[in-house]
Structures are given as structure tokens and as C-alpha cells.
Backbone and ligand atoms as CSV (ligand in chain L), in Angstrom:
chain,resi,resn,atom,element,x,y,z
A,1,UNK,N,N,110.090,121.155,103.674
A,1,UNK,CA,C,109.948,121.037,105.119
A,1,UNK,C,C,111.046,120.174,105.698
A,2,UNK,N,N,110.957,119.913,106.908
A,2,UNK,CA,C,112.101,118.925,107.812
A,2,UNK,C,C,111.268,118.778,108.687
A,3,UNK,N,N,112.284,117.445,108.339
A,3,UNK,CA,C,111.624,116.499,109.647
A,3,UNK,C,C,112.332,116.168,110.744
A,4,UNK,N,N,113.153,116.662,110.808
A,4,UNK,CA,C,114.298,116.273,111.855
A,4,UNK,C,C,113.715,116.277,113.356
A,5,UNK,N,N,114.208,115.136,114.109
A,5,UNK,CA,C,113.907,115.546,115.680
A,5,UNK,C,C,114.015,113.857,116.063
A,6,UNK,N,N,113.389,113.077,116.591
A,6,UNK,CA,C,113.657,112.220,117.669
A,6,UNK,C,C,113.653,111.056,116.455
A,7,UNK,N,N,113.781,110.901,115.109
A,7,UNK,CA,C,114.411,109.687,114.489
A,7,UNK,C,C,115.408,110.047,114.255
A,8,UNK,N,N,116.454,108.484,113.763
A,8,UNK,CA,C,117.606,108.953,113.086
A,8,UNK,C,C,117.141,109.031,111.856
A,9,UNK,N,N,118.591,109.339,111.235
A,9,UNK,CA,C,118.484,110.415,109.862
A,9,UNK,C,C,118.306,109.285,108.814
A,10,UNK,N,N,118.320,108.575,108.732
A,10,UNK,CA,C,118.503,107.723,107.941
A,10,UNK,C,C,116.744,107.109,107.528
A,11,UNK,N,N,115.689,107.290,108.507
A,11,UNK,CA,C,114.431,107.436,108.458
A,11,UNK,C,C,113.853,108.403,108.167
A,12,UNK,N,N,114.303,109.696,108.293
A,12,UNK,CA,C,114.315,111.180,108.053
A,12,UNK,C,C,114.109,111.023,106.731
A,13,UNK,N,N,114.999,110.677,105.843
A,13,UNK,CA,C,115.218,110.337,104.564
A,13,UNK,C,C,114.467,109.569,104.166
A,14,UNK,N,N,114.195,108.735,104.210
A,14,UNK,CA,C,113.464,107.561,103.729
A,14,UNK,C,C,111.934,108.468,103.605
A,15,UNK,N,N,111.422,108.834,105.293
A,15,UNK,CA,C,110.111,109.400,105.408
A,15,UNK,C,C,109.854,110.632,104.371
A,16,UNK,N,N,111.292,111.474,104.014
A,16,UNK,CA,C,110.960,112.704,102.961
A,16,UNK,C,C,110.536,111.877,101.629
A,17,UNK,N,N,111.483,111.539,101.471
A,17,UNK,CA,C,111.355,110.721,99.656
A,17,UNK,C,C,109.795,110.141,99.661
A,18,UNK,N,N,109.342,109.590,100.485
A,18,UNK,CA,C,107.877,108.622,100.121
A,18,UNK,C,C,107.344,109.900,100.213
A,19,UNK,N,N,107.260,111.190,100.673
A,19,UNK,CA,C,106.386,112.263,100.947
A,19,UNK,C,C,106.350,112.615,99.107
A,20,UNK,N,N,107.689,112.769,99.011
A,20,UNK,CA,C,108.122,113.475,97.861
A,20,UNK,C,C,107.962,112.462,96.696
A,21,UNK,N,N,108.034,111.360,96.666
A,21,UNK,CA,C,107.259,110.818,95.360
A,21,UNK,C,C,105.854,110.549,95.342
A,22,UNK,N,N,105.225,110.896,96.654
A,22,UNK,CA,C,103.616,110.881,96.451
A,22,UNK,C,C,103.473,112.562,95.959
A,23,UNK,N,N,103.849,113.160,96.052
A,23,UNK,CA,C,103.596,114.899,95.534
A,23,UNK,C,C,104.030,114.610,93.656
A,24,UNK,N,N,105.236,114.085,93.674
A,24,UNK,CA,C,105.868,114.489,92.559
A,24,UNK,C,C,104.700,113.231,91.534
A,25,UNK,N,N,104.787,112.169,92.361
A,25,UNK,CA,C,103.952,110.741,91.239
A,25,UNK,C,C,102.318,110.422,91.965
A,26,UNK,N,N,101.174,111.865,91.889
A,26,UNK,CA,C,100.147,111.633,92.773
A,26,UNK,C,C,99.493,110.502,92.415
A,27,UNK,N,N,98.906,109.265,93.285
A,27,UNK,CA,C,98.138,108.610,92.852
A,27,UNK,C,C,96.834,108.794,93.252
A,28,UNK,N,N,96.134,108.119,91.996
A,28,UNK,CA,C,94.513,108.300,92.027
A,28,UNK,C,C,93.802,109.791,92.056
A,29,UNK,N,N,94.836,110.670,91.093
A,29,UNK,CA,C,94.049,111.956,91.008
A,29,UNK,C,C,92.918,111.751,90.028
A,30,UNK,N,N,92.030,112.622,90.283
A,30,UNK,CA,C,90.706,112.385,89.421
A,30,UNK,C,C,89.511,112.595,90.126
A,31,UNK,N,N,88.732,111.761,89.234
A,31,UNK,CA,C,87.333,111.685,89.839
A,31,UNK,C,C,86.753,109.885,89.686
A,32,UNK,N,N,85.646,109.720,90.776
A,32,UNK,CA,C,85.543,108.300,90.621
A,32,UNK,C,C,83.526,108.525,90.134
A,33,UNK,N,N,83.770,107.288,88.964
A,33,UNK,CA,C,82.202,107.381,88.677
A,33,UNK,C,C,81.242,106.714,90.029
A,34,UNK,N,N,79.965,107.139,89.753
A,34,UNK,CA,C,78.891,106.692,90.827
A,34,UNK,C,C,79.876,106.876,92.004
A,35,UNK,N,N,80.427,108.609,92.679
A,35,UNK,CA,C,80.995,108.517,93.815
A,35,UNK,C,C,79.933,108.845,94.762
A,36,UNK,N,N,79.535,107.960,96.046
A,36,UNK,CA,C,78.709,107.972,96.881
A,36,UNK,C,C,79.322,109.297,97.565
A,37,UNK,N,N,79.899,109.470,98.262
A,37,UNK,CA,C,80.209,110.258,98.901
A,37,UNK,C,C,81.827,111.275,98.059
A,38,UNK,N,N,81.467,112.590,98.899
A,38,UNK,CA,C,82.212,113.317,97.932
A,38,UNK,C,C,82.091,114.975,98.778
A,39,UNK,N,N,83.428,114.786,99.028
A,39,UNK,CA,C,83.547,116.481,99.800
A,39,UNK,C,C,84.598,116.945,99.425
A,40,UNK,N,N,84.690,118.452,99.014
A,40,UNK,CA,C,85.837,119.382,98.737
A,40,UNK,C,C,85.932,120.487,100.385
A,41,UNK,N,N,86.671,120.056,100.642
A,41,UNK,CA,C,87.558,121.195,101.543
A,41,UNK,C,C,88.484,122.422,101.176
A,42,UNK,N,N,88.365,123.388,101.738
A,42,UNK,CA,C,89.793,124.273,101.427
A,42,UNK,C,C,90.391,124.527,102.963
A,43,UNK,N,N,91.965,124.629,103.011
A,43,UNK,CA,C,92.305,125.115,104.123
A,43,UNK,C,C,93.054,126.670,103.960
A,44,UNK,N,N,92.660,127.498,104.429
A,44,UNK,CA,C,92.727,128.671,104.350
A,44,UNK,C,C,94.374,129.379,105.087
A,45,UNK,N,N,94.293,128.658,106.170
A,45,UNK,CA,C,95.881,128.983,106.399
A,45,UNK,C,C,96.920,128.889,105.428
A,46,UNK,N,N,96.587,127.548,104.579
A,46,UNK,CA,C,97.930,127.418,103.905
A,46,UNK,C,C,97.251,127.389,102.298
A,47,UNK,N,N,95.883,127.302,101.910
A,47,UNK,CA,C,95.546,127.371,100.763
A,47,UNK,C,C,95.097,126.149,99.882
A,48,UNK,N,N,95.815,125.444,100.688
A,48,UNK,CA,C,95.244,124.331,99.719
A,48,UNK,C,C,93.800,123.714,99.740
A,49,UNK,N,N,93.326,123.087,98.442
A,49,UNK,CA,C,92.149,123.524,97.943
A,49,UNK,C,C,91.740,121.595,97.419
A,50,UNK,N,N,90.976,121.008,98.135
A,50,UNK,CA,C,90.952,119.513,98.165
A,50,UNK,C,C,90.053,118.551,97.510
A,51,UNK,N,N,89.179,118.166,97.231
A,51,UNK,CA,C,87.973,117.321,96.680
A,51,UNK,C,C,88.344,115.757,96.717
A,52,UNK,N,N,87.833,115.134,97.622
A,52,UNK,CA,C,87.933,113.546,97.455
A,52,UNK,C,C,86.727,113.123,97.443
A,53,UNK,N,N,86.690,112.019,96.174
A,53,UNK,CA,C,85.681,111.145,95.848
A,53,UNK,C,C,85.602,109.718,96.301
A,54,UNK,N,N,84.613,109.173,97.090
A,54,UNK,CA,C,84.507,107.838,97.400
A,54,UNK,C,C,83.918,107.128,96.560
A,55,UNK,N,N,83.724,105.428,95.963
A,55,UNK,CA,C,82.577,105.002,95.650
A,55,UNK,C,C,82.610,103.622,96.733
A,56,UNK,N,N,81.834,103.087,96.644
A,56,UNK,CA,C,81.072,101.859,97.288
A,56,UNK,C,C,81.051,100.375,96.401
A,57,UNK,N,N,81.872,99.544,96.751
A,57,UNK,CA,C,80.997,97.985,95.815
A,57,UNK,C,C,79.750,97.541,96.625
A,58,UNK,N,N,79.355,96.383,96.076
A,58,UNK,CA,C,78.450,95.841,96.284
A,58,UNK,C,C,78.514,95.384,97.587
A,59,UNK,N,N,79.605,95.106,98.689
A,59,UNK,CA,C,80.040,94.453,99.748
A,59,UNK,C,C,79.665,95.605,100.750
A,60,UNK,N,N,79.997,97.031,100.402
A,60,UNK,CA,C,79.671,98.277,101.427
A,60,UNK,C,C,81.568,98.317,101.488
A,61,UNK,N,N,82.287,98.001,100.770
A,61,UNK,CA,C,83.698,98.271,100.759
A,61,UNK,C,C,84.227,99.365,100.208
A,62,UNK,N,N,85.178,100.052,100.227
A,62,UNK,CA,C,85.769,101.131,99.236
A,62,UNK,C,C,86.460,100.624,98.011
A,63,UNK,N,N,85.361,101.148,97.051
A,63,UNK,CA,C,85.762,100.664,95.794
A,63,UNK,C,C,86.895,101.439,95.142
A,64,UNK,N,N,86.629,102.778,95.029
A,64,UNK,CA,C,87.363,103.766,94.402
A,64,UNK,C,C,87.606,104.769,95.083
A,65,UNK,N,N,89.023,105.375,95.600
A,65,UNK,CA,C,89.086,106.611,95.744
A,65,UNK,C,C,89.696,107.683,95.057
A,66,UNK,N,N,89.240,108.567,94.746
A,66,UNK,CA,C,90.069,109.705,93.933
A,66,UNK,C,C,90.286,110.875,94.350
A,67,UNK,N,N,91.247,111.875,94.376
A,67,UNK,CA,C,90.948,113.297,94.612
A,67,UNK,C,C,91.777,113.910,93.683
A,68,UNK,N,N,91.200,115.489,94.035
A,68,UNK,CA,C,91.712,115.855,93.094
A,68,UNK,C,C,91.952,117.864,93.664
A,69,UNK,N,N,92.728,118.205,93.305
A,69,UNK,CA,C,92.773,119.816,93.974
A,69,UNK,C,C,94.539,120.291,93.838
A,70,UNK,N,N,94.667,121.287,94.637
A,70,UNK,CA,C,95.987,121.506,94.541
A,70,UNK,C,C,96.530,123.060,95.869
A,71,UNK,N,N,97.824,122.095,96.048
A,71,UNK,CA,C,98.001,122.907,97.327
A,71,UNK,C,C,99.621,122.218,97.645
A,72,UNK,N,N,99.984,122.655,98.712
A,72,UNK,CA,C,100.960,122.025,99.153
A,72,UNK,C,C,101.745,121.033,99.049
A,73,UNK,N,N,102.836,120.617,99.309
A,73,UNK,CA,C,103.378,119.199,98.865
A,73,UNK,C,C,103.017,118.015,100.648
A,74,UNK,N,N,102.772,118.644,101.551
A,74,UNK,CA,C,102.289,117.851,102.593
A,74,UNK,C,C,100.514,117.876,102.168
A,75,UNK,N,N,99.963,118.492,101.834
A,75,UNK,CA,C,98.451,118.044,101.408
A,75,UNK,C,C,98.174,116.991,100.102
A,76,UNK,N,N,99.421,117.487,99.205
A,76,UNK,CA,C,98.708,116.595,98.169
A,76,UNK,C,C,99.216,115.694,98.694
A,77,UNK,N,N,100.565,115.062,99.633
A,77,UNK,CA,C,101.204,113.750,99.501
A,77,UNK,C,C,100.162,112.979,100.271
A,78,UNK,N,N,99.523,113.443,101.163
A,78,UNK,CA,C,98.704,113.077,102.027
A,78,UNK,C,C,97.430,112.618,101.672
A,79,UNK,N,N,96.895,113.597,100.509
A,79,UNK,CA,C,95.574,113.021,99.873
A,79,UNK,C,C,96.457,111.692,98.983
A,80,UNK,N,N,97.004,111.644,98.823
A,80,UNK,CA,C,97.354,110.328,97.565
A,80,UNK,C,C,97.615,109.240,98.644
A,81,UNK,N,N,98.610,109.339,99.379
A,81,UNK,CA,C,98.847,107.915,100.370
A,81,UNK,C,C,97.391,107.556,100.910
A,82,UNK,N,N,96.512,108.517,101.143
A,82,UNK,CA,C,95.036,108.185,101.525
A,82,UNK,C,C,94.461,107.208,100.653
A,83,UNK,N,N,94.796,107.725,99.698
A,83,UNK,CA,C,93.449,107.256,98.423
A,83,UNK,C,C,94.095,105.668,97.954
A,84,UNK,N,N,95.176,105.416,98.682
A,84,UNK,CA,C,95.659,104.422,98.063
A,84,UNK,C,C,95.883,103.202,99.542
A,85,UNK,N,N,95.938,104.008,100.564
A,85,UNK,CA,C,95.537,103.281,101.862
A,85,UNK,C,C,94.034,102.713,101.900
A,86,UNK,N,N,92.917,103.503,101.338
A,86,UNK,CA,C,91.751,103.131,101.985
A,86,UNK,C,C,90.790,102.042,101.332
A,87,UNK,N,N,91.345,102.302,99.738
A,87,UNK,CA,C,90.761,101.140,99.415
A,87,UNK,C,C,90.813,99.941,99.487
A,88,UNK,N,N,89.101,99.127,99.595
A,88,UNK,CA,C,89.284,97.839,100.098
A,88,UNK,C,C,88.585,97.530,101.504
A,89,UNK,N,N,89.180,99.070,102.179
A,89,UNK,CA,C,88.794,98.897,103.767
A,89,UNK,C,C,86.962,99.081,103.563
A,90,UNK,N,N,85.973,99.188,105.207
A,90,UNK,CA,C,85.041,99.348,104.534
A,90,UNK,C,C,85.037,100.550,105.699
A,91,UNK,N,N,83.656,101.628,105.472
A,91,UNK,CA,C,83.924,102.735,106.132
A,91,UNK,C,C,84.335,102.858,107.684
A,92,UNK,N,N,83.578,101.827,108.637
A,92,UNK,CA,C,84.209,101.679,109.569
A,92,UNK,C,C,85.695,101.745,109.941
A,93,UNK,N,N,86.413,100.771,109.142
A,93,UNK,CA,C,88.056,100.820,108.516
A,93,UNK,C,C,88.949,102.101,108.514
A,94,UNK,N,N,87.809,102.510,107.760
A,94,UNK,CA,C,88.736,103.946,107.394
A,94,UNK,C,C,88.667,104.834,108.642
A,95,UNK,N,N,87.284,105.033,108.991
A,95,UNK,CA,C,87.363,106.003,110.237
A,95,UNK,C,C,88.064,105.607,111.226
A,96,UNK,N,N,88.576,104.279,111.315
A,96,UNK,CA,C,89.518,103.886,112.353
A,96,UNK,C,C,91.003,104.231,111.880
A,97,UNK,N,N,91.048,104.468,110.556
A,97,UNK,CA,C,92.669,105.032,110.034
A,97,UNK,C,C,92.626,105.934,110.324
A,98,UNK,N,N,91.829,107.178,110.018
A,98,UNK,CA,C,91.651,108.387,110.466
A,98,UNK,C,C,91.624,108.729,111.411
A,99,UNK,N,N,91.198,108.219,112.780
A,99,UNK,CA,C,91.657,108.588,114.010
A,99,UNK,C,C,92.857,108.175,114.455
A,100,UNK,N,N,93.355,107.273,113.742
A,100,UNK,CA,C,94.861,106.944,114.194
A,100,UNK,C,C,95.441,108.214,113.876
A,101,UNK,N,N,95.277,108.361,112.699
A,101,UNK,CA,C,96.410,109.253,112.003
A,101,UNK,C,C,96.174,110.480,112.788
A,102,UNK,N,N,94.794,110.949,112.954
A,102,UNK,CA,C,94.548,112.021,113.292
A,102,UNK,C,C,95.536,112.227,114.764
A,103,UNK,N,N,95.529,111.017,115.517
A,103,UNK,CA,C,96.318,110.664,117.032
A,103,UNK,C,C,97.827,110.974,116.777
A,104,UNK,N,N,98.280,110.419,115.432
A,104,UNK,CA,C,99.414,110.621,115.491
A,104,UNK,C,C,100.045,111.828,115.061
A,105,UNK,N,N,98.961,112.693,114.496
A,105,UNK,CA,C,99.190,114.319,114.304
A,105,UNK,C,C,99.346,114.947,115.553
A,106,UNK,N,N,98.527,114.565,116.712
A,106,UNK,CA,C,98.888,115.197,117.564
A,106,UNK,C,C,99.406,114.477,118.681
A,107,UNK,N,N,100.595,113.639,118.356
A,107,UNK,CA,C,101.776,113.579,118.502
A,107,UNK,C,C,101.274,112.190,120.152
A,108,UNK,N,N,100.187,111.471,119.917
A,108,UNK,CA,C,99.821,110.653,120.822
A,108,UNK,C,C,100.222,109.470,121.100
A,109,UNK,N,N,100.975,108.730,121.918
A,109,UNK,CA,C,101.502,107.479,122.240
A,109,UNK,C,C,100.441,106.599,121.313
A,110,UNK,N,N,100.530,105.473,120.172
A,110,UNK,CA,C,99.913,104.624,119.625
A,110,UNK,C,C,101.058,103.540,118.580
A,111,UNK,N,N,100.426,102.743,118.269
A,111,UNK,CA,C,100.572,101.865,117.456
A,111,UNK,C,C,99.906,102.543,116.199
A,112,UNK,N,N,101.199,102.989,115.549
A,112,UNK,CA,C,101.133,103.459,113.997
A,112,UNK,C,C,101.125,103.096,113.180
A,113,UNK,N,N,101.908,101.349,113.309
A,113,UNK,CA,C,102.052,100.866,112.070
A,113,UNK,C,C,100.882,100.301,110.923
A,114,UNK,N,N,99.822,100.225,111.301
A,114,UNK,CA,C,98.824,99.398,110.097
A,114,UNK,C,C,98.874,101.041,109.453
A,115,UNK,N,N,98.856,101.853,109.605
A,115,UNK,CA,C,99.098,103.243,108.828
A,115,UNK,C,C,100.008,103.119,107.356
A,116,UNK,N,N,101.120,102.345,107.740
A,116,UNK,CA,C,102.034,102.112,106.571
A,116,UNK,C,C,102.483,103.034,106.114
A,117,UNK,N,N,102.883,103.612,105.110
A,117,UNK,CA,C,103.396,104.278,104.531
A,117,UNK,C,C,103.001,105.739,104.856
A,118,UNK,N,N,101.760,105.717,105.403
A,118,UNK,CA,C,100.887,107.515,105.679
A,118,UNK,C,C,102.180,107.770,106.955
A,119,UNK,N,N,103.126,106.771,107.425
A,119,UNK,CA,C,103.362,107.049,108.935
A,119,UNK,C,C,104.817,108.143,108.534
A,120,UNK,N,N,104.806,107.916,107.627
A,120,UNK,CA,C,106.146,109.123,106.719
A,120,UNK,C,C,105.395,110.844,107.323
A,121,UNK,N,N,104.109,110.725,107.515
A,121,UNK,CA,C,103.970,111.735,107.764
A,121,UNK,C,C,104.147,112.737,109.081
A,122,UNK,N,N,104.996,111.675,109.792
A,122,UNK,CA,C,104.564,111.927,111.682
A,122,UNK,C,C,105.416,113.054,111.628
A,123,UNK,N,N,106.455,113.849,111.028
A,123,UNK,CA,C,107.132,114.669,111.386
A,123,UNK,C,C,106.292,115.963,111.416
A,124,UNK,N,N,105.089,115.722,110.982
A,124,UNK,CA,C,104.561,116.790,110.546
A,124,UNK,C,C,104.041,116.906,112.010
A,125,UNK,N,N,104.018,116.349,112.851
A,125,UNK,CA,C,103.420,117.069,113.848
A,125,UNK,C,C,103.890,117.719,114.974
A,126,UNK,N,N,104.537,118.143,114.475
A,126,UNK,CA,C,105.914,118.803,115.536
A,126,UNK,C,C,105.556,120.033,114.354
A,127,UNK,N,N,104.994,120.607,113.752
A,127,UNK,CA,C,104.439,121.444,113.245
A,127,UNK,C,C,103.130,122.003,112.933
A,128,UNK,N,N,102.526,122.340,114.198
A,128,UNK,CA,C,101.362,122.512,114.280
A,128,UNK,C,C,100.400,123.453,113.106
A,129,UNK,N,N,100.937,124.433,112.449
A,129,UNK,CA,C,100.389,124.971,111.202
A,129,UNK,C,C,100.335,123.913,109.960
A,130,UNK,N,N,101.294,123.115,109.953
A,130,UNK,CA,C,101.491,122.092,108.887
A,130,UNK,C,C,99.915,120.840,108.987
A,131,UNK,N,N,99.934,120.768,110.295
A,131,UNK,CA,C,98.906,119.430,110.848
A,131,UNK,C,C,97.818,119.876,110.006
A,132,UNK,N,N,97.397,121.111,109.359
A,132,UNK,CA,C,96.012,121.155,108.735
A,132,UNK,C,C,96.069,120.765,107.002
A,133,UNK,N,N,97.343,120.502,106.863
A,133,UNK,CA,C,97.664,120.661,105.706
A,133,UNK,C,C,97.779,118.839,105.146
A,134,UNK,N,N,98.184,118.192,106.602
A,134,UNK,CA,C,98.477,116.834,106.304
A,134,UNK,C,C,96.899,116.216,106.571
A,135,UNK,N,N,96.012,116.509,107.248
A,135,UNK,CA,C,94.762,116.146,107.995
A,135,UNK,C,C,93.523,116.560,106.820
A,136,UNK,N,N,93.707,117.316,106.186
A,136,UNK,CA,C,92.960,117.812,104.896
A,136,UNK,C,C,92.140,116.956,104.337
A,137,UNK,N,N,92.545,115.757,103.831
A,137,UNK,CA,C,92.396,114.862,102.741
A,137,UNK,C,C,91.322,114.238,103.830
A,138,UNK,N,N,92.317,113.420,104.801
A,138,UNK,CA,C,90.896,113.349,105.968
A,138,UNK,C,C,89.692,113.837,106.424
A,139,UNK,N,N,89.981,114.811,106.556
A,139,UNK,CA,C,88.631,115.671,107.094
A,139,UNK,C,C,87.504,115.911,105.725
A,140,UNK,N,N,88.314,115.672,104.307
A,140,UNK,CA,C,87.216,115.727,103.137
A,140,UNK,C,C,86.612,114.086,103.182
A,141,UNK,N,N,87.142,112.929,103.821
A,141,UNK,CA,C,86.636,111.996,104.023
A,141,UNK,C,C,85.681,111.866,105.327
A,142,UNK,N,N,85.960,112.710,107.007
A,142,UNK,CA,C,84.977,112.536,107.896
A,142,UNK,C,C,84.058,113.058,107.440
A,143,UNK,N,N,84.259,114.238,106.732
A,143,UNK,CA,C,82.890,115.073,106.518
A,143,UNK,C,C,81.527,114.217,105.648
A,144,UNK,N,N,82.772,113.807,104.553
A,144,UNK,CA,C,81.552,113.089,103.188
A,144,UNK,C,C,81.311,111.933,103.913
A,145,UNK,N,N,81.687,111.045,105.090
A,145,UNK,CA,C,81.120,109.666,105.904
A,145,UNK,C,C,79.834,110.594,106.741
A,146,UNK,N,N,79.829,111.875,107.102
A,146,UNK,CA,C,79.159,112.364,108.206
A,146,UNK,C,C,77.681,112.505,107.177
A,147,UNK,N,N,78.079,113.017,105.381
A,147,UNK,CA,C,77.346,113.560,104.946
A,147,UNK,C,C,76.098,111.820,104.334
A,148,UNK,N,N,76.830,111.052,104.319
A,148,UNK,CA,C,76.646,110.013,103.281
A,148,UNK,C,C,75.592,109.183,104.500
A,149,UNK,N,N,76.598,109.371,105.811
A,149,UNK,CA,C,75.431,108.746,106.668
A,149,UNK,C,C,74.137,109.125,107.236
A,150,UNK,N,N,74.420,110.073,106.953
A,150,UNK,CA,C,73.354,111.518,107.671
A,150,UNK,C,C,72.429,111.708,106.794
A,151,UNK,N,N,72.695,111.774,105.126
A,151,UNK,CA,C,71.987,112.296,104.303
A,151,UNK,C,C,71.185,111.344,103.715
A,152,UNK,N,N,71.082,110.102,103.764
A,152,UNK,CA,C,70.172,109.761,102.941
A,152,UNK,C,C,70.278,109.562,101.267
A,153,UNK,N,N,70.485,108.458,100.422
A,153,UNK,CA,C,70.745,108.422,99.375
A,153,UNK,C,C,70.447,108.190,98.642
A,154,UNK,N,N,68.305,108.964,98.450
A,154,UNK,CA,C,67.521,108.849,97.486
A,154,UNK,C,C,67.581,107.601,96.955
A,155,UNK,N,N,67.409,106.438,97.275
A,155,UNK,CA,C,66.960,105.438,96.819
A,155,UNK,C,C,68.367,104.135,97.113
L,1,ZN,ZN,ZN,99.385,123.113,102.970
């Protein structure tokens, strides 16, 4: 892909390579034991095929995240900078990363930076078929917060 458009090139670069060593060096693929929450997505436009696992410490923090699937080099880079952004935060946290990011997919005046490194991804939104591909990993996290809060967790 390219990213070219309102940075200079010299960020262009920088933003591909972190894309491209989260695809090429994924972190936290897998699965996480005792994962509280846990949703697989597929996106059908472009194929890629997702599963992220949450777990919980004792605090209500994100202990572990993992995923695991395969698809694109903007989906997987995206599930890995996730899984390595969120832990620590507690779910509140995260759903507040996720609407950032989600803001900055569609291309919304904000303060990006506590994003960090996910912010490599902004070119992607000047590509509106791409946005489902970078938002993926997310949406297997709103869903499993929607499911985890909603559902009830037998004991
Ligand atoms: Zn894709």
C-alpha cells in the first residue's frame, strides 16, 4: 500500500516500516489462557479472518492479549500493535483507544498521540476499503467488551 499525501516522506517511511515489522515480526499471536472475553471476526471485502483473546487480572486490568488469524498485512499489523497497546489499560482504557483510532480512520481532527505507534496507521484512511481491514482487530475487541458485559460470566 502507500501512504503518501499530506506528511512528508520521511514519516511516510518511518509509518510503512513499523506497519511492516508488525506483519513481518507479529506480536502476541496465539491464544491467552482463562480468556474472558474472546471474538473472531471475518471481513469479507478483503478476507481477512481475525480472533482476539482478552484475559483480566485481579485489578479488572488487561492482563493478556492475543490474536490470532490471517489476512492482510494492514489487518494483521493492526491486530499486533493492538495487542501490545492495550495491555495494562483497563476496559474503559481501551474503548477510549478504540474510538480514537476509530476517529482517526475516519480522518477526524484529534489528538492522536497516546495511540503511539497504532498512529503509523492514519494513512490508511484516505482509503476507505482498507479502513475495514485496519479497524478489524478492534471491532473483535468492541464486540467481545459488548459480549463480556452483556453476557454474564457464570459465576
Ligand atoms: Zn485486509
Amino acid at each position: 500500500m502507500s501512504l503518501e499525501g499530506q506528511h512528508p516522506v520521511n514519516l511516510n517511511t518511518l509509518y510503512q516500516q513499523v506497519i511492516l515489522d508488525h506483519y513481518k515480526k507479529p506480536r502476541n499471536k496465539g491464544a491467552v489462557e482463562n480468556a474472558v472475553l474472546k471474538k473472531h471476526l471475518h471481513n469479507p471485502t478483503c478476507g481477512d479472518d481475525l480472533e482476539v483473546q482478552v484475559s483480566l487480572g485481579p485489578d479488572g486490568k488487561i492482563d493478556d492479549v492475543k490474536w490470532n488469524g490471517r489476512g492482510c498485512s494492514i489487518s494483521m499489523a493492526s491486530a499486533s500493535m493492538m495487542s501490545v497497546a492495550l495491555k495494562g489499560k483497563t476496559l474503559e482504557e481501551a474503548q477510549r483507544m478504540m474510538h480514537s483510532f476509530y476517529g482517526m480512520m475516519k480522518n477526524e481532527e484529534g489528538n492522536y498521540k497516546p495511540l503511539g505507534e497504532i498512529q503509523a496507521l492514519v494513512g490508511v484512511s484516505k482509503f476507505p476499503v482498507r479502513i475495514k481491514c485496519a479497524t478489524l482487530a478492534w471491532h473483535c475487541l468492541e464486540e467481545g467488551i459488548k459480549e463480556h458485559e452483556g453476557g454474564g460470566t457464570n459465576g
